[in-house]
ZASEVEX-156474 format. One record per residue (C-alpha): residue in three letters; x, y, z; residue number from 0. Coordinates in steps of 0.25 Angstrom, whole numbers, plus 5000, padded with zeros to 4 digits. Example, Ala and Ser with C-alpha at 12.3 -4.5 7.8 and 13.67 -1.06 7.14 Angstrom:
BEGIN
SITE/residuo/c1/c2/c3/num
SITE/ala/5049/4982/5031/0;
SITE/ser/5055/4996/5029/1;
//
This chain:
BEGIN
SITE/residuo/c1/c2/c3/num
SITE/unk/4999/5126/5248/0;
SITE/unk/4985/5130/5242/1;
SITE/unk/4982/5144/5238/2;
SITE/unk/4969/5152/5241/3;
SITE/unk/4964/5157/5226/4;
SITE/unk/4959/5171/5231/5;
SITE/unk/4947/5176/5224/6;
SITE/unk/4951/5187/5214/7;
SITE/unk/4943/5198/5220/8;
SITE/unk/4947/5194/5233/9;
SITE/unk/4962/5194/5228/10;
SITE/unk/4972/5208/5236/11;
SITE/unk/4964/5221/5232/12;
SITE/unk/4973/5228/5220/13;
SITE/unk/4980/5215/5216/14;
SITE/unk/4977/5212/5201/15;
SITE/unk/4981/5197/5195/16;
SITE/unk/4990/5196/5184/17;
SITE/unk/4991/5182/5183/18;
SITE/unk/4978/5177/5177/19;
SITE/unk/4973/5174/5165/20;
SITE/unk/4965/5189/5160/21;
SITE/unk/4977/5197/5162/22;
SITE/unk/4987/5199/5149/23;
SITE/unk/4999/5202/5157/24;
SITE/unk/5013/5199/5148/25;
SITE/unk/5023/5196/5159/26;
SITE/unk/5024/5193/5174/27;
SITE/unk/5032/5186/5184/28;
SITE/unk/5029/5173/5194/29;
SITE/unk/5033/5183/5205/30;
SITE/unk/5021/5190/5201/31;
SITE/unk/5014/5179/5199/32;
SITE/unk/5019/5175/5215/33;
SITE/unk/5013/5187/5220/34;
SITE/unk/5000/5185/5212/35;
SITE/unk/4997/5173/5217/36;
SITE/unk/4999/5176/5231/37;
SITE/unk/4988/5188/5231/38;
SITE/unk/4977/5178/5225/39;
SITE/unk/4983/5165/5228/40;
SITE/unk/4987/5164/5243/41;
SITE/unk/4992/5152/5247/42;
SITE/unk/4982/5149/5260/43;
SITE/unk/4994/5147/5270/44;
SITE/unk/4999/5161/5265/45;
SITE/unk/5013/5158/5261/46;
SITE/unk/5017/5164/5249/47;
SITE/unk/5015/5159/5236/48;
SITE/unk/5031/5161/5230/49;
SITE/unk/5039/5156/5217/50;
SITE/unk/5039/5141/5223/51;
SITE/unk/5023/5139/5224/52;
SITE/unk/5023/5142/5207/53;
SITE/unk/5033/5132/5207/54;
SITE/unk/5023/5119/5204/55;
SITE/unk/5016/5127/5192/56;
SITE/unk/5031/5133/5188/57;
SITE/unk/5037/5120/5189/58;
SITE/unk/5025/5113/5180/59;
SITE/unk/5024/5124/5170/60;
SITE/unk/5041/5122/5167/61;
SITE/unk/5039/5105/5167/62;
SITE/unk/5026/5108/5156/63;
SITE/unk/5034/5119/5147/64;
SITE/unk/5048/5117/5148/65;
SITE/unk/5050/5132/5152/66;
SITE/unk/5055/5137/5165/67;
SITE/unk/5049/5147/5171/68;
SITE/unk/5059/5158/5178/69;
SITE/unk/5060/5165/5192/70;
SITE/unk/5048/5172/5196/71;
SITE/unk/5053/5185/5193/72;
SITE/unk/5055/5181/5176/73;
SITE/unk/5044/5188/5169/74;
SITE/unk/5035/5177/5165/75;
SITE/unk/5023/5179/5153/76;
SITE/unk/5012/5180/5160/77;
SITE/unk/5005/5167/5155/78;
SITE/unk/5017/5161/5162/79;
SITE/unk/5012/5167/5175/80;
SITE/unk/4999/5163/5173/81;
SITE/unk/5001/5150/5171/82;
SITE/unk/5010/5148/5185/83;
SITE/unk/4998/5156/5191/84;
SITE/unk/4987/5147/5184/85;
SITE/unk/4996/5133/5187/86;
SITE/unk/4998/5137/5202/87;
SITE/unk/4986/5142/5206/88;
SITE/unk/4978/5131/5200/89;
SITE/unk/4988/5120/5206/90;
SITE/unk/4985/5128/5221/91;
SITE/unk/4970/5127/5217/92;
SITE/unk/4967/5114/5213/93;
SITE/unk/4975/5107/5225/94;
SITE/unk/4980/5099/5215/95;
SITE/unk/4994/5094/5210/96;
SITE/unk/4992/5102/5197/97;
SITE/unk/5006/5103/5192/98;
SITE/unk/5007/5088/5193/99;
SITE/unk/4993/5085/5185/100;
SITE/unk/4998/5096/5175/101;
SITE/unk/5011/5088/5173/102;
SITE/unk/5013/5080/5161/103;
SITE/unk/5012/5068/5163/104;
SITE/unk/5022/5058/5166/105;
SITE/unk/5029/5071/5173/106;
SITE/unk/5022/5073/5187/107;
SITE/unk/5010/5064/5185/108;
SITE/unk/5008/5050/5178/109;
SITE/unk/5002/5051/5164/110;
SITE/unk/4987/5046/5163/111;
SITE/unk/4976/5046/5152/112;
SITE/unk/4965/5051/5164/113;
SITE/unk/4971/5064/5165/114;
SITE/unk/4959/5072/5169/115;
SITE/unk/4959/5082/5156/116;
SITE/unk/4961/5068/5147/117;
SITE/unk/4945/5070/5144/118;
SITE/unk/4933/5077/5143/119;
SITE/unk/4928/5067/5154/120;
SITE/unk/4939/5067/5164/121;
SITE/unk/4938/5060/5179/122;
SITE/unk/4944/5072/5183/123;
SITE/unk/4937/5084/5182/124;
SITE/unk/4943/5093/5191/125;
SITE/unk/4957/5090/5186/126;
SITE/unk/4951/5092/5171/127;
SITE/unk/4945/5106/5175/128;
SITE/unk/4958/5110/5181/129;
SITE/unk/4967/5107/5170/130;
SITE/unk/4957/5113/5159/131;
SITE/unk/4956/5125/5167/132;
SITE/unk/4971/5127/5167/133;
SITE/unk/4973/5126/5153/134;
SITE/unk/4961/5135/5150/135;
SITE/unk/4966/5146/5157/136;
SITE/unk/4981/5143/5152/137;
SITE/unk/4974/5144/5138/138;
SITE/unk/4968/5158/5143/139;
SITE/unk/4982/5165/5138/140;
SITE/unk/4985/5155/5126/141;
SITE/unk/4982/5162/5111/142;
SITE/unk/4970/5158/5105/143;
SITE/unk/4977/5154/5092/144;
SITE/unk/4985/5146/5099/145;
SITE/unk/4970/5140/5109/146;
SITE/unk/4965/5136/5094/147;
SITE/unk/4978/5129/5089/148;
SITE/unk/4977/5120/5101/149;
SITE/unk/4962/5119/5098/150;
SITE/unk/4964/5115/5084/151;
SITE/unk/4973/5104/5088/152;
SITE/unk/4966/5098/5098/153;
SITE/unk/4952/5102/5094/154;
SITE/unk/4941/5110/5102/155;
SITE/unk/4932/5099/5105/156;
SITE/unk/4926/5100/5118/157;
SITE/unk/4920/5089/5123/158;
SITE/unk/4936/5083/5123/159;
SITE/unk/4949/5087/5131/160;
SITE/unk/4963/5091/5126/161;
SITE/unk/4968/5077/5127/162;
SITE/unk/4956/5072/5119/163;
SITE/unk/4958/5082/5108/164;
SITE/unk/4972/5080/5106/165;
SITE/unk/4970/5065/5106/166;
SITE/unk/4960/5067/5095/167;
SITE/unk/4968/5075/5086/168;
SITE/unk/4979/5065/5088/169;
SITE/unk/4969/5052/5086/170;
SITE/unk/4964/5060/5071/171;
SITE/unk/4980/5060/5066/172;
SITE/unk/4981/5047/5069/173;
SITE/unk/4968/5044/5062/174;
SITE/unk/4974/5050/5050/175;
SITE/unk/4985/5042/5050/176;
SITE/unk/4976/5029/5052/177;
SITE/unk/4969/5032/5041/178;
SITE/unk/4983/5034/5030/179;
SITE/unk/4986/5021/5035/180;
SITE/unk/4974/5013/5035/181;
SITE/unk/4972/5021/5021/182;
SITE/unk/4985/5014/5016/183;
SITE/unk/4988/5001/5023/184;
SITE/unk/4976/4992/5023/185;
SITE/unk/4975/4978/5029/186;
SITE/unk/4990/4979/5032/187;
SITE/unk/4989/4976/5049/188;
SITE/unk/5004/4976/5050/189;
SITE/unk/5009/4988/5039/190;
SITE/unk/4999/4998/5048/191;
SITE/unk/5005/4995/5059/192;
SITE/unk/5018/4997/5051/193;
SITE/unk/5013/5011/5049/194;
SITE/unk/5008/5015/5061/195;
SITE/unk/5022/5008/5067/196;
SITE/unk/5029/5018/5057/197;
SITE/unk/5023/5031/5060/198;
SITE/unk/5025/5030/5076/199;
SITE/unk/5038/5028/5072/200;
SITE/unk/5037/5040/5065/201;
SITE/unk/5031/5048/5076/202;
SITE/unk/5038/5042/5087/203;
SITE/unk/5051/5050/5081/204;
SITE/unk/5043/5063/5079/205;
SITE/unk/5049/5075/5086/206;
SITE/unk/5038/5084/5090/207;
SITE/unk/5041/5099/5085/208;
SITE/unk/5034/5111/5091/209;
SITE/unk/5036/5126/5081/210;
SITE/unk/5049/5129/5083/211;
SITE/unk/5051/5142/5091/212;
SITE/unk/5036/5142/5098/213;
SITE/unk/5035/5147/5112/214;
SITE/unk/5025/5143/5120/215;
SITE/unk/5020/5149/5132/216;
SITE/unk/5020/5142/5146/217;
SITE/unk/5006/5144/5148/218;
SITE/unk/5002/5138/5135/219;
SITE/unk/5012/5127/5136/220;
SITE/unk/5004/5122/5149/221;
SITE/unk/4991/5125/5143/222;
SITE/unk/4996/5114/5132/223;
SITE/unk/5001/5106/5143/224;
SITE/unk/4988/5105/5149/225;
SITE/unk/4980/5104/5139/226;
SITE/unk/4988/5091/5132/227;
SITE/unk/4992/5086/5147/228;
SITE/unk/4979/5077/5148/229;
SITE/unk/4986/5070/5133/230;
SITE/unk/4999/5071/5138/231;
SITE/unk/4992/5060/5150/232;
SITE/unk/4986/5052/5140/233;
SITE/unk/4997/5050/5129/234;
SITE/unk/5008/5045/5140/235;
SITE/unk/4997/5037/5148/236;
SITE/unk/4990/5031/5135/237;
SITE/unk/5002/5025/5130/238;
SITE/unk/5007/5018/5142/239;
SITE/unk/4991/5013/5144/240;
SITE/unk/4991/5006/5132/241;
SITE/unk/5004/4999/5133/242;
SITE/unk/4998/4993/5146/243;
SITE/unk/4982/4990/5142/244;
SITE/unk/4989/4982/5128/245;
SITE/unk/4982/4969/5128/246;
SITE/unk/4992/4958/5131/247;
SITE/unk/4996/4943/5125/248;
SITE/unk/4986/4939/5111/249;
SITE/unk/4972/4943/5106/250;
SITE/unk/4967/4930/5104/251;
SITE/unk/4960/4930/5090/252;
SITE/unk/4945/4930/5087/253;
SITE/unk/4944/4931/5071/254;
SITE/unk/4937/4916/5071/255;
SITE/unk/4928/4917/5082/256;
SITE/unk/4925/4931/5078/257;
SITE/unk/4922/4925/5063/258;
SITE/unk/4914/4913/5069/259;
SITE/unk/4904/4925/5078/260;
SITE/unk/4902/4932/5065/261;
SITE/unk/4897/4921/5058/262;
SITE/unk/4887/4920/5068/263;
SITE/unk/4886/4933/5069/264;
SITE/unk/4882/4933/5053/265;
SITE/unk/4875/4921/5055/266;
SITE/unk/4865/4926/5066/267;
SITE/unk/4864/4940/5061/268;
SITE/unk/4860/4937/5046/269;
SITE/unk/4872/4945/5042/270;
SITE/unk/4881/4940/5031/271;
SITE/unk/4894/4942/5036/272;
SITE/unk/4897/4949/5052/273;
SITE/unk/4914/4955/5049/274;
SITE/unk/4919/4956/5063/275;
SITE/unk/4926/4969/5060/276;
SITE/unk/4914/4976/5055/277;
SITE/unk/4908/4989/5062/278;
SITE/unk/4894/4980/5064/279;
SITE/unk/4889/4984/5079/280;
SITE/unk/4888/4999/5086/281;
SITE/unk/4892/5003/5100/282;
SITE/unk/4877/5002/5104/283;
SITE/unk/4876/4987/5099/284;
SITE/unk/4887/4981/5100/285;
SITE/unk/4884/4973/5111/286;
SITE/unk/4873/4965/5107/287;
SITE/unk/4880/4956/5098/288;
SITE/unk/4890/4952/5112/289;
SITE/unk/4877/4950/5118/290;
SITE/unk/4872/4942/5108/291;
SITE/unk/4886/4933/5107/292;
SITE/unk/4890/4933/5120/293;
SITE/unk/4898/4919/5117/294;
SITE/unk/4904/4925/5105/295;
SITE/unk/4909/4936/5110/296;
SITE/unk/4917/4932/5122/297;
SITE/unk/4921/4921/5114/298;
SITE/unk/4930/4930/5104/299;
SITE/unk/4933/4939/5118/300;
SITE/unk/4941/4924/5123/301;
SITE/unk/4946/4922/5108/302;
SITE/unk/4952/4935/5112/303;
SITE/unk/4956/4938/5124/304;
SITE/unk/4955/4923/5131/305;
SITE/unk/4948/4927/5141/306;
SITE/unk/4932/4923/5143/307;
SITE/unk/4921/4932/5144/308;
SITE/unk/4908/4930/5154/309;
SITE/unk/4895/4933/5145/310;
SITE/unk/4894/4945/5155/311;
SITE/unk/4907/4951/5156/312;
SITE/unk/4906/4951/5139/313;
SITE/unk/4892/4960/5141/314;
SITE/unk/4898/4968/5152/315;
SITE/unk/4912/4970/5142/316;
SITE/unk/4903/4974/5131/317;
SITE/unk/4896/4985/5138/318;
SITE/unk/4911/4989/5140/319;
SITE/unk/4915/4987/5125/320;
SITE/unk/4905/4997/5122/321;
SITE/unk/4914/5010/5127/322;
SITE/unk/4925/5003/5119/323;
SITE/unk/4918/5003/5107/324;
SITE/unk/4913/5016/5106/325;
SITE/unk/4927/5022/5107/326;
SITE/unk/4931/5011/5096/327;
SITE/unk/4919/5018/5086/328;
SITE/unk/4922/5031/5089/329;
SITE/unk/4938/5029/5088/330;
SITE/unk/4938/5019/5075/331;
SITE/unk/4925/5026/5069/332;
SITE/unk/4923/5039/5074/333;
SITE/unk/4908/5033/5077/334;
SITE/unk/4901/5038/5089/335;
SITE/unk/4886/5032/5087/336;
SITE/unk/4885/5019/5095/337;
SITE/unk/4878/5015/5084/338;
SITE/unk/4887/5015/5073/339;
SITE/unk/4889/5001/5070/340;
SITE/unk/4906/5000/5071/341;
SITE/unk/4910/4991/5079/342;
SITE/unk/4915/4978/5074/343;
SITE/unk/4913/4962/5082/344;
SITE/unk/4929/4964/5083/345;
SITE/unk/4928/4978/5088/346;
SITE/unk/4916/4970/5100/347;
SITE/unk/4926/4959/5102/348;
SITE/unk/4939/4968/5104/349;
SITE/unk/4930/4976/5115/350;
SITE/unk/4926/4963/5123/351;
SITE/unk/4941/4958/5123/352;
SITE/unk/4945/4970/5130/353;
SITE/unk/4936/4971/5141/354;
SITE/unk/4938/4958/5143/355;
SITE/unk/4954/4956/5142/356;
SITE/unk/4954/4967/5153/357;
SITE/unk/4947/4960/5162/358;
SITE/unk/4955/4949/5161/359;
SITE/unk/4970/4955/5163/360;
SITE/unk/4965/4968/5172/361;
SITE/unk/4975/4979/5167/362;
SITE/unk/4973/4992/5176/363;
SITE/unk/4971/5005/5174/364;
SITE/unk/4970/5017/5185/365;
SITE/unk/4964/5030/5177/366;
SITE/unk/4972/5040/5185/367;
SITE/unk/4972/5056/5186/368;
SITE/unk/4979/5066/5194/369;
SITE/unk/4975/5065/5207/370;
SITE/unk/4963/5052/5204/371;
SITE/unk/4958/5046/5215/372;
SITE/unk/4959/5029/5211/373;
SITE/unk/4950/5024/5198/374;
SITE/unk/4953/5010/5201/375;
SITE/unk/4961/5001/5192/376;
SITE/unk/4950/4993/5184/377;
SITE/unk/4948/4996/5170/378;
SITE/unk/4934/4990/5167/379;
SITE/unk/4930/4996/5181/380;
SITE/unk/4933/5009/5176/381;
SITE/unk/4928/5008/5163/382;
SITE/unk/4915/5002/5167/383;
SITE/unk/4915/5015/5175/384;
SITE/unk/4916/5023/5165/385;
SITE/unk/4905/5017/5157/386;
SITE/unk/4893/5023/5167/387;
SITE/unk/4884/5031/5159/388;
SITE/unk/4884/5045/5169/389;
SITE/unk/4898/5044/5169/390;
SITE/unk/4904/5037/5156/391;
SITE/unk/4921/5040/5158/392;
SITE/unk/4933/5030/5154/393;
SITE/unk/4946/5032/5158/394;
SITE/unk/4957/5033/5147/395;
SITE/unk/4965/5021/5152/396;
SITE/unk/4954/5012/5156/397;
SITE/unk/4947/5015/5141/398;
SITE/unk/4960/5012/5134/399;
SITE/unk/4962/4998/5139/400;
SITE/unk/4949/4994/5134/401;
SITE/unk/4950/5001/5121/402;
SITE/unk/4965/4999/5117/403;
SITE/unk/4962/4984/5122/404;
SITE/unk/4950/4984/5111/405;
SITE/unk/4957/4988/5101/406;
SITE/unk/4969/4977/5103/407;
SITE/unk/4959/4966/5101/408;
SITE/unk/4950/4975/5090/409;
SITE/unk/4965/4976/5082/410;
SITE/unk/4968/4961/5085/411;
SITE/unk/4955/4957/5080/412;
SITE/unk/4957/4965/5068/413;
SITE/unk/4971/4961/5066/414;
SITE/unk/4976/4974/5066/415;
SITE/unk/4983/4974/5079/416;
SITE/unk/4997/4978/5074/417;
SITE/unk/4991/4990/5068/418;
SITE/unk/4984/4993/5080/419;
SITE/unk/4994/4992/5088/420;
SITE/unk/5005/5000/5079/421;
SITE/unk/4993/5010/5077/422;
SITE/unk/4992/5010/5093/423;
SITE/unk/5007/5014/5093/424;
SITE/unk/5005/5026/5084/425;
SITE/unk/4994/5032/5090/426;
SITE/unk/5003/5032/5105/427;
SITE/unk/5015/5038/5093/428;
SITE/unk/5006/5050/5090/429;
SITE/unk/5002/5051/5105/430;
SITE/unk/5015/5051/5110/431;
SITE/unk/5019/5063/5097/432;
SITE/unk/5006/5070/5103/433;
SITE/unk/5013/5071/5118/434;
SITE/unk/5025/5077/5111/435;
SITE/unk/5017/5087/5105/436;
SITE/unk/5008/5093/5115/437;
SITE/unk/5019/5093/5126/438;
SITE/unk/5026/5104/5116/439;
SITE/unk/5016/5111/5125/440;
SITE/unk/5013/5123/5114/441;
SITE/unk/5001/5125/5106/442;
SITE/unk/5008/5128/5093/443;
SITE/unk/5017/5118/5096/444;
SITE/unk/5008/5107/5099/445;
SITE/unk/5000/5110/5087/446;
SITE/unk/5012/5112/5077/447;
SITE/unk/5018/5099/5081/448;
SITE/unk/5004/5091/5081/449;
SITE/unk/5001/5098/5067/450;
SITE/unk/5014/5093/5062/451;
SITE/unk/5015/5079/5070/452;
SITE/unk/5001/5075/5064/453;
SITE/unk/5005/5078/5052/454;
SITE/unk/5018/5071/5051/455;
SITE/unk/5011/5060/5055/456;
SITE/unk/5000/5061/5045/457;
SITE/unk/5011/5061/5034/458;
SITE/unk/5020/5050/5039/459;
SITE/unk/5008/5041/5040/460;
SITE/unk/5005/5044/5025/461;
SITE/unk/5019/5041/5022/462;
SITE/unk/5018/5026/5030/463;
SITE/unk/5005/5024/5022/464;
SITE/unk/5012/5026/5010/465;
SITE/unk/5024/5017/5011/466;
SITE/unk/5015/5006/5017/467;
SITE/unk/5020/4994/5008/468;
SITE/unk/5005/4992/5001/469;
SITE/unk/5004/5005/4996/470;
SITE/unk/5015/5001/4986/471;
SITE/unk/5011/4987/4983/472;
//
């Protein structure tokens, strides 16, 4: 039953609230946390709010700590009271299932990479501003030391959301442990993957430690919660995505067609030599050399996929290839210019294969949010969307297969799709480490155990390098 949320200078003469987030109080009970809310938060039917009606935020609070709260007569820190108060009179206001977006995933609701906080630009604004505000007043009655320490692990950039952060500080570990290994084991396809193999192993077996003895108070337990709930989405939706978009039967190969088109390529040009791997073309102009060689290029799309390519679906798929490619020069080379000239023929080709293999076999994807009205199932119509120029958005999902698609045919092209696919594993490993981690649900927990987890990592990795078999030859 909705509440009316009086107005404070409305509220019973001589009635001062305790329950809000300037008072400094040390202790209080639900009891009078009961009576509170029935002076400034009615229900509109004039039924008294009792234990029961807390019972939503209660029962969420217990499911997200592990701590049971007691009778309504137990005194309670005051943070604890606030927290019931800000949980259920946020659940009355917003006239939504609150507990249930809160939940974690897989608990009350179904995990998905479009949860509304996931991004900076979400689909769900008002979802996005609700959840942020919850956690920026829980985060009111958190010590600032503590605020930093959490800031310090995920960063303070602002034009990026928690989720965001925390897959960035998790994707710069694994670029360290990219570069020990690529450092020592060179040309070596199969012993990478040996040691990318070895350390999931590795990680798979670690136990999660929080600081022995740390307390963590409910309030900031659910502030954590909240704060890492939008990565708690994407970690269990992600992997189960990419098991399900993985391009299926053989990549055909293209190393002589490609050989023969960069002969004419050298040929035409004046250049010497044209390397198929070599960084050559920008973002802005890749697309005037598929113009110029229409034939060529869907000639190495059937080489390998199989499947033929009108001249006009390949100038539509490389308008498409674009948004691919620039995620693949910022991801592989840090680079931002369109300019910058490092993308490769292969890198073209892999780009191509992947629009057009999803046309062919039509795998589905429904971006879905708490409460969404339908998106439709169409990857490329949704994408195509979310190339407008007002309104430039891609879904999670619907990016991914496009992308992860790319860089099967890119690694298969290269001959390094055994490393690819065992370097694929390992990042889902430290993914899969990370969820551990933040659902210890503590700021100094979360932080210590990341601290030491990265670390551990770092070091296990140097010890793989350092047994690879080459490094005693």
């Amino acid at each position: 039953m909705a509440v009316k949320i009086k107005d404070k200078a409305k509220v019973n003469e001589g009635h001062v609230s305790r329950f809000n987030y300037t008072r400094k109080d040390s202790v209080g009970t639900i009891e009078e946390l009961i009576e509170e809310l029935n002076i400034e938060c009615p229900k509109i039917n004039g039924e008294r709010i009792q234990m029961e009606s807390l019972a939503g935020a209660i029962s969420f609070i217990e499911r997200t700590t592990g701590h049971r709260i007691g009778d309504q007569y137990e005194k309670l820190p005051i943070a604890t009271i606030k927290l019931i108060k800000l949980l259920y009179v946020e659940n009355e206001r917003s006239g939504m299932h609150l507990f249930r977006l809160l939940s974690s995933p897989g608990e009350l609701s179904k995990p998905t990479m479009e949860f509304s906080t996931g991004t900076t630009i979400s689909r769900d604004i008002s979802t996005a501003n609700l959840v942020d505000s919850i956690a920026s007043t829980l985060s009111l009655e958190i010590a600032e030391d503590k605020l930093e320490l959490f800031r310090r692990l995920i960063g303070d950039d602002a034009h990026m959301s928690s989720s965001e952060k925390l897959l960035r500080h998790i994707e710069r570990a694994n670029d360290v442990i990219w570069r020990v290994f690529t450092d020592r084991i060179v040309d070596d396809d199969l012993g990478m993957a040996d040691a990318y193999r070895a350390l999931s192993r590795y990680m798979d077996s670690h136990h999660v430690r929080g600081v022995p003895g740390a307390v963590t108070p409910l309030n900031e337990a659910v502030f954590v919660h909240i704060e890492t709930l939008a990565l708690q989405h994407f970690i269990l939706h992600h992997k189960e995505h990419l098991e399900r978009i993985r391009i299926e039967g053989k990549i055909g190969s293209i190393t002589s067609d490609l050989f023969r088109f960069c002969e004419t390529l050298a040929v035409e040009s004046g250049v010497p030599e044209v390397d198929p791997f070599d960084g050559i073309y920008s973002v802005k102009n890749f697309h005037h050399v598929v113009l110029a060689y229409p034939s060529e290029f869907t000639s190495l799309v059937k080489a390998a996929t199989g499947l033929d390519t009108r001249k006009r679906r390949l100038f539509e798929n490389t308008v498409r290839a674009r948004a691919i490619l620039v995620s693949h020069a910022y991801r592989s080379f840090d680079e931002a210019d369109p300019e910058a000239p490092v993308i490769s023929l292969i890198d073209i080709v892999a780009a191509l294969c992947s629009f057009r293999v999803q046309q062919e076999i039509k795998t589905q994807y429904s971006p879905y949010w708490h409460g969404q009205k339908s998106q439709g199932a169409d990857p490329q119509r949704l994408f195509d969307k979310g190339l407008r120029v007002r309104d430039p958005h891609q879904h999670q999902g619907v990016f991914q297969i496009y992308y992860y698609r790319f860089l099967e045919y890119r690694e298969e092209f290269s001959g390094t799709s055994s490393s690819h696919n065992a370097w694929m594993a390992f990042q889902l490993s430290r993914l899969d480490a990370y969820l551990r981690i933040v659902r210890l649900n503590g700021i100094i927990r979360i932080f210590a155990a990341s601290s030491a987890f990265d670390y551990l990592c770092m070091e296990k990795a140097m010890e793989i390098a350092m047994n690879y078999p080459g490094n005693h030859q």
